[in-house]
C-alpha positions in Angstrom: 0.0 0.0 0.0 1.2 3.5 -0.7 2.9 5.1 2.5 1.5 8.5 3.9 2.3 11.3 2.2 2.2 14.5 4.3 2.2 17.8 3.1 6.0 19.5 3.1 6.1 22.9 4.6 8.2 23.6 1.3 4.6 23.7 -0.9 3.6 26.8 0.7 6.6 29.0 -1.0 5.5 30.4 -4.1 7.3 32.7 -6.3 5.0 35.9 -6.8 3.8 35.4 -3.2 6.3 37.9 -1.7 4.6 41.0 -3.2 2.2 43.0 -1.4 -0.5 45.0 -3.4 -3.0 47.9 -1.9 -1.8 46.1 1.5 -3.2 42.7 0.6 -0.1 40.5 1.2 0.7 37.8 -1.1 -1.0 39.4 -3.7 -0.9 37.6 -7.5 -2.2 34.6 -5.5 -4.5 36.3 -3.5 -6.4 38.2 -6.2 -6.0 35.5 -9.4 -8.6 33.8 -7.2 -10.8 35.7 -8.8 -10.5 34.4 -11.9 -12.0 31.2 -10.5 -14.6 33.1 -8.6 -16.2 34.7 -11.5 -16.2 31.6 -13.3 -18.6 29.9 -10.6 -20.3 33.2 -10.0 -21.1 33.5 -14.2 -22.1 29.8 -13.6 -24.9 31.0 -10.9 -25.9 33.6 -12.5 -26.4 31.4 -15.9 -28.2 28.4 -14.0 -30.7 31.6 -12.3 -31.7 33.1 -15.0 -32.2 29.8 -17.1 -34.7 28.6 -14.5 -37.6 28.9 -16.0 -36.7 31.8 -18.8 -37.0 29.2 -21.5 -40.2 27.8 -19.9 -42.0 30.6 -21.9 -40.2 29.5 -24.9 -41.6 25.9 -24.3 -45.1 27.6 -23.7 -44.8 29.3 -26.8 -44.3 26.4 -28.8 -45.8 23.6 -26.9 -48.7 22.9 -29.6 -46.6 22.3 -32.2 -43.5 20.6 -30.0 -45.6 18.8 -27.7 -46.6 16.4 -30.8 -42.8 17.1 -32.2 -40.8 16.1 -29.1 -43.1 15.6 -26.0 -41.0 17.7 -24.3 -42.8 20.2 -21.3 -41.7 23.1 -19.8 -39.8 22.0 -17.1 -36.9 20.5 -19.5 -36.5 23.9 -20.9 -34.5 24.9 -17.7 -30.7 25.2 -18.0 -28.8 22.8 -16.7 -31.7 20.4 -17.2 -34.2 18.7 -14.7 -34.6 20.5 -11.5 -32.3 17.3 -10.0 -29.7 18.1 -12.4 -29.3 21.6 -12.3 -29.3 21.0 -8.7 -26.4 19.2 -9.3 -25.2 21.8 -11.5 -25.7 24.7 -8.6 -23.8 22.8 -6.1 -20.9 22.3 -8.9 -20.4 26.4 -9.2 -21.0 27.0 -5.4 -18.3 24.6 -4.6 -16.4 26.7 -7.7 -17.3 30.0 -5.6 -16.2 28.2 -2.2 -12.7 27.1 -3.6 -11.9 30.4 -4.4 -12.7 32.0 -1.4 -10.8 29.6 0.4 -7.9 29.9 -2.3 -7.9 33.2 -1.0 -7.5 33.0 2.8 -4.5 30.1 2.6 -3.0 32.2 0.5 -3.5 35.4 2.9 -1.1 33.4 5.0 0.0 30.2 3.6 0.2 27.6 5.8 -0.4 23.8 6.2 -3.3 25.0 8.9 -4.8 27.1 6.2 -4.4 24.9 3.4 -7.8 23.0 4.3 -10.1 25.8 3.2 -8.7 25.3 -0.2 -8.8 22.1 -0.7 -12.1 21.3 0.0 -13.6 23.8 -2.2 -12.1 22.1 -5.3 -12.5 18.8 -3.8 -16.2 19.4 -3.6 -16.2 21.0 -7.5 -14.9 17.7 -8.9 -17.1 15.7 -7.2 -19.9 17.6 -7.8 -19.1 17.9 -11.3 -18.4 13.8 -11.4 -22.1 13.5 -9.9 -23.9 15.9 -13.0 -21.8 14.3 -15.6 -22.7 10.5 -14.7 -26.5 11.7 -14.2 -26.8 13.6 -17.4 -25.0 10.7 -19.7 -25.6 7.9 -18.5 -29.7 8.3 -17.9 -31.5 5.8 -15.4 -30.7 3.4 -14.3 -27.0 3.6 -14.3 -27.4 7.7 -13.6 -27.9 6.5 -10.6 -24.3 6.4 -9.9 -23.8 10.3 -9.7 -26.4 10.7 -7.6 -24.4 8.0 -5.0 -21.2 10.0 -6.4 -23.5 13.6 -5.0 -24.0 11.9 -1.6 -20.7 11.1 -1.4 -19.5 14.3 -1.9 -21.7 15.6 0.9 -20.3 13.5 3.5 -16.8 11.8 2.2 -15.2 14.9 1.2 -15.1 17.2 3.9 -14.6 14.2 5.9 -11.8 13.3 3.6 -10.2 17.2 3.7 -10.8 16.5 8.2 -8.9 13.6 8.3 -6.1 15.3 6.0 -6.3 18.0 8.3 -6.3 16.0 11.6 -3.0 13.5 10.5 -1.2 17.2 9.9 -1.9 18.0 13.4 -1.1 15.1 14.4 2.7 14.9 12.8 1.7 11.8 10.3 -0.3 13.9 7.6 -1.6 11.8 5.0 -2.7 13.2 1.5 -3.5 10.2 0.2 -7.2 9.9 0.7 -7.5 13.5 -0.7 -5.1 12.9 -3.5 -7.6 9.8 -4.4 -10.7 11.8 -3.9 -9.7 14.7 -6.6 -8.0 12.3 -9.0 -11.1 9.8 -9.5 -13.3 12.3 -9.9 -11.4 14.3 -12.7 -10.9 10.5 -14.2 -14.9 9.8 -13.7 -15.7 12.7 -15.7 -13.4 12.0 -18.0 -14.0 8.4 -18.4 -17.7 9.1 -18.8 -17.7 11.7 -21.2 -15.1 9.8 -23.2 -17.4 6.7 -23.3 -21.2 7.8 -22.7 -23.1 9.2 -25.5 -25.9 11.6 -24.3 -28.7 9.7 -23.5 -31.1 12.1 -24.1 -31.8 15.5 -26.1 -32.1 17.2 -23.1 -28.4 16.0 -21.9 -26.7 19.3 -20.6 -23.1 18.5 -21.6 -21.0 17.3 -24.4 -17.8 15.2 -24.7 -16.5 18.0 -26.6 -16.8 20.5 -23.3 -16.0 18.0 -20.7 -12.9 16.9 -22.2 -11.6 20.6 -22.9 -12.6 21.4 -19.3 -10.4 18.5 -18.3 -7.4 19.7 -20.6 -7.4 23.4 -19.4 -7.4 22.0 -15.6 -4.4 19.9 -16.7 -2.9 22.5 -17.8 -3.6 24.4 -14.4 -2.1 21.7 -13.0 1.3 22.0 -15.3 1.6 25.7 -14.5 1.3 24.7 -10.6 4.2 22.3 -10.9 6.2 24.7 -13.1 5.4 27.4 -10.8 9.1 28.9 -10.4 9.8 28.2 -13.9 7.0 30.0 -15.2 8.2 33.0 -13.1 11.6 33.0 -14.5 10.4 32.7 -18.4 7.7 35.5 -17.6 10.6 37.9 -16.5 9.0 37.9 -13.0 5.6 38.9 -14.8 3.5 35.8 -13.2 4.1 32.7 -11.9 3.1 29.3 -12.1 0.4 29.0 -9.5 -0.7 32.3 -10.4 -1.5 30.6 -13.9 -3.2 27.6 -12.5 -5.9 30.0 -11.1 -6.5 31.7 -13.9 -6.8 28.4 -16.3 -8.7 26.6 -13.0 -11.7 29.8 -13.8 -11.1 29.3 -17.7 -12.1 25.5 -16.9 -15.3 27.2 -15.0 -16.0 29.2 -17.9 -16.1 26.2 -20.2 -18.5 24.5 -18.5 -20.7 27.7 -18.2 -19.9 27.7 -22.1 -21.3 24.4 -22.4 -24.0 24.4 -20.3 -25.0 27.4 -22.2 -24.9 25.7 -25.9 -27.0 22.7 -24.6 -29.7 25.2 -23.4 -33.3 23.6 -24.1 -34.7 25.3 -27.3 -31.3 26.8 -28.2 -28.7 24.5 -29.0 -30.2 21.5 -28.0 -31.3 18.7 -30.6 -31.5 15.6 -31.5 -29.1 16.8 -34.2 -26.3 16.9 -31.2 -26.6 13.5 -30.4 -26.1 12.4 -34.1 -22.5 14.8 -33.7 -21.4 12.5 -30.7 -22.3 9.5 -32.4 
């Protein structure tokens, strides 16, 4: 079995972090946390005014689609069923959440800290793993993501705790974390990959997920080349800065997406043809 892996003091030394803007120490890493907090928040705001605004679309064309499609009103909501853009909701709030708590760790960086970042994103991917399962793979197998959605109610902050706890305790262990964020990046991926929609009124496309997945990747590059990335930028950014601004370009694709596959939009029977 892989051995504990605890968090080294040496992650929290960043290479922009030393400058202090408008008083707001640490700032590039501070304020690039924005760039993931619009994201979720232009998530929100799509999901809230999609509610219902293509219901009167739906109403206006019900005689004729009814007989068409069969389709009612309430599939004319962005995001999809009211289960799935519940699903959806929970996916940008956590998006909002990681961002906020990006900000306070790196406020003051610390292992102590580090907690309230971590379980925003953890949350995001496996909130995101829960909409992608329901809205490809249909019933009964959707039922998976909403299993994967309870989980992330109770296993991931319990997950982030016990992180937190073992760093306390002197025998920090990132595994269970590390497992968390990786199977749920792979879920999505795996799923979009391998599931056609398996509906017209499917929310998401391989297409977006898969780019979604890429630009986090990237994210994840830039994190790991962090001091590099300085150096070739002549000081400009940094690495980590970088991740956080791809991390909200990742939101923004999946606002992007959600957006195309909008009932009575871009949504069709045409689109699962594409994917076929």
């Amino acid at each position: 079995m892989l051995p504990r892996i605890p968090q080294p003091e040496s992650y929290h030394s960043f290479a922009a972090d030393h400058r202090t803007w408008l008083g707001i120490p640490h700032a590039p890493n501070v304020l690039s946390n924005a760039a993931i907090a619009v994201a979720g928040l232009a998530g929100l705001a799509a999901l809230w005014q999609g509610r219902g605004g293509s219901r009167a679309r739906s109403s206006q064309h019900s005689a004729a689609g009814q007989g068409k499609d069969g389709l009612n009103g309430a599939s004319h909501r962005l995001g999809g069923s009211p289960g799935q853009a519940g699903l959806w909701w929970a996916t940008f709030a956590s998006m909002v959440l990681a961002a906020t708590g990006s900000a306070y760790y790196h406020w003051a960086p610390s292992t102590g800290r580090l907690a309230a970042d971590r379980l925003g994103m953890a949350l995001t991917f496996a909130w995101l793993a829960a909409a992608t399962s329901v809205d490809r793979r249909g019933p009964p197998k959707g039922l998976l993501g909403w299993v994967l959605a309870a989980a992330a109610l109770a296993a991931i902050p319990a997950i982030v705790l016990y992180w937190q706890a073992s760093e306390a305790a002197g025998q920090g262990d990132l595994r269970w974390y590390g497992l968390a964020q990786g199977l749920s990046a792979a879920w999505v991926g795996y799923v979009a990959a391998f599931y056609k929609p398996h509906s017209p009124q499917s929310t998401t496309t391989a297409g977006g997920l898969l780019a979604t997945l890429g630009t986090y990747a990237a994210a994840i590059a830039g994190d790991r080349l962090d001091r590099p990335v300085y150096y070739l930028t002549l000081t400009l950014t940094s690495g980590h800065v970088l991740k956080h601004v791809l991390a909200g370009v990742a939101g923004l694709q999946l606002v992007r997406m959600l957006r195309r596959t909008t009932p009575g939009k871009a949504w069709d029977v045409s689109r699962l043809a594409r994917e076929e």
